[in-house]
N, C-alpha and C positions, 0 to 999 in steps of 0.2 A: 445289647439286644440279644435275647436267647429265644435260637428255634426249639418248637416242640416235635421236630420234623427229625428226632434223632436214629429211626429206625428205616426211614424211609432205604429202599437199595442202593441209589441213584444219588451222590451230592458233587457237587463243581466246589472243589477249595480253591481260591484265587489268592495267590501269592500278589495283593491288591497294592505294593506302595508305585508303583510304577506301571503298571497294567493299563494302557490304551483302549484297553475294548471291553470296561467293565458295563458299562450299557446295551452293548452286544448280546456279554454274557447272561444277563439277565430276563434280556430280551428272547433268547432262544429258551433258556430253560422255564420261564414261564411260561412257551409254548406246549412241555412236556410235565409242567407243574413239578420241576425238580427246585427244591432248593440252592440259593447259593450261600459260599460262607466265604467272605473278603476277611483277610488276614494282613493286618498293616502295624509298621512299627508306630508307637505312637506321638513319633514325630510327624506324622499324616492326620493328626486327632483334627476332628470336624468334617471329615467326610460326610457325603449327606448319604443316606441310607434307603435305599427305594424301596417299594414293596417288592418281599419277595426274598432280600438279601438278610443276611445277618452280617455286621460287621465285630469283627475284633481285633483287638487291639493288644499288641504285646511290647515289652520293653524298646528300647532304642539301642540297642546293642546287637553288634554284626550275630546271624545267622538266625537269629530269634523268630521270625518271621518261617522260616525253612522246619524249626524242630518243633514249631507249633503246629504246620501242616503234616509233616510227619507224625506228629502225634495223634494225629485227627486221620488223618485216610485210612480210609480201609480199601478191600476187596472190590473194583467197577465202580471207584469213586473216578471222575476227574477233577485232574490239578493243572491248571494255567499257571502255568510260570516260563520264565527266558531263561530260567538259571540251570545249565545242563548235568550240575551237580545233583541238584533237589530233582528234575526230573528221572535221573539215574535209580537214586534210593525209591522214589516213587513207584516205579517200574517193579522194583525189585518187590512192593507191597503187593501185585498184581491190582494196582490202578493202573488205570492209562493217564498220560501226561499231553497237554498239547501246547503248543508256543502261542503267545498275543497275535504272530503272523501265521496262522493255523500250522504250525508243523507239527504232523504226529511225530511223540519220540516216540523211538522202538528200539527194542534189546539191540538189536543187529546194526543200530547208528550210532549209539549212546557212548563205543569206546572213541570210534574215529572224532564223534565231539569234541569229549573230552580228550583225549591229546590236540586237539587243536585249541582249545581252551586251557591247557599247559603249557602249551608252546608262544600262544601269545604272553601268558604272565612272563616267561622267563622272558622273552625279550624286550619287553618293557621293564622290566627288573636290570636287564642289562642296559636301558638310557636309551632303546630303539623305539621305533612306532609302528604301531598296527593301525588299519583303519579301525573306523567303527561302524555301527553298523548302520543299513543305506535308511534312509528317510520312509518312514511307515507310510506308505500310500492306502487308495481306498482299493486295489486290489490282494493287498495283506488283510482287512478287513474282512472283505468277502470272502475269501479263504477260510479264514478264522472260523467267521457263522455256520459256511459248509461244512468243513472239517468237524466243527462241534457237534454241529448235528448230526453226521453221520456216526461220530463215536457215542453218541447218547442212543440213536435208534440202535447201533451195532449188540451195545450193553443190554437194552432190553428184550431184542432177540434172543440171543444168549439166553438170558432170563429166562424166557418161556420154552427155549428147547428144556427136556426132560435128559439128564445124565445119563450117562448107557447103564448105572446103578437102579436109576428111575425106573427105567424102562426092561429092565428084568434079564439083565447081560453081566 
């Protein structure tokens, strides 16, 4: 399925093979008429597809899913993803990034993440255990829809303020 919605400001890229709250997501940006666009390996082929969403589909092979949303965001797009890798680079595209359990990533949390997501791989590399993560309740949910929506109205404020260039400074 191909949106013709490719200039719109405003898109939600969903890092979709694993994502819990792709009905949320859909649910809130059809409130704001934003597009979504679900990106899944297509070892997930037969998704059902709502109004509203586009789905795609990329190889089955690790990180595929991550350099296809990379290759698609732009500038005050958001990207749901858990992966604190892809929301790092995301970041760095000036989108915003938020988690399935609404956590906004931000520059200033993105390193302590990631070394904590270093530090669990070496010790499972070394034959140790890490827990995992706690059981998604319906208070991660509500978070999520919050969190989302405050980052969509945030973007569109943004939007209509005029740049101190605009405005003759």
């Amino acid at each position: 399925m191909t949106s013709n919605n490719t200039n719109y400001p405003i898109k939600i890229l969903v890092d979709a093979d694993s994502c819990p709250v792709l009905s949320e997501i859909t649910n809130v940006a059809k409130k704001f008429n934003i597009p979504v666009i679900l990106i899944a390996s297509i070892a997930h082929f037969g998704r059902e597809v709502r109004p509203g969403e586009d789905l795609i589909y990329v190889d089955n092979v690790s990180q595929a899913v991550d350099m296809e949303i990379l290759n698609r965001v732009k500038r005050n797009n958001i990207v749901v993803t858990g992966d604190y890798g892809l929301a790092s680079l995301v970041l760095a595209k000036e989108a915003r990034a938020l988690s399935p359990r609404g956590y906004i990533y931000s520059e200033a949390s993105m390193e302590r993440l990631l070394v904590e997501r270093h530090l669990g791989v070496k010790i499972r590399r070394g034959g140790g255990r890490t827990k995992g993560p706690k059981a998604f309740t319906k208070s991660d949910r509500q978070r999520f829809c919050l969190n989302l929506t405050r980052l969509i109205e945030g973007i569109l404020k943004e939007a209509k303020t005029p740049s101190l260039e605009e405005r003759g400074f």
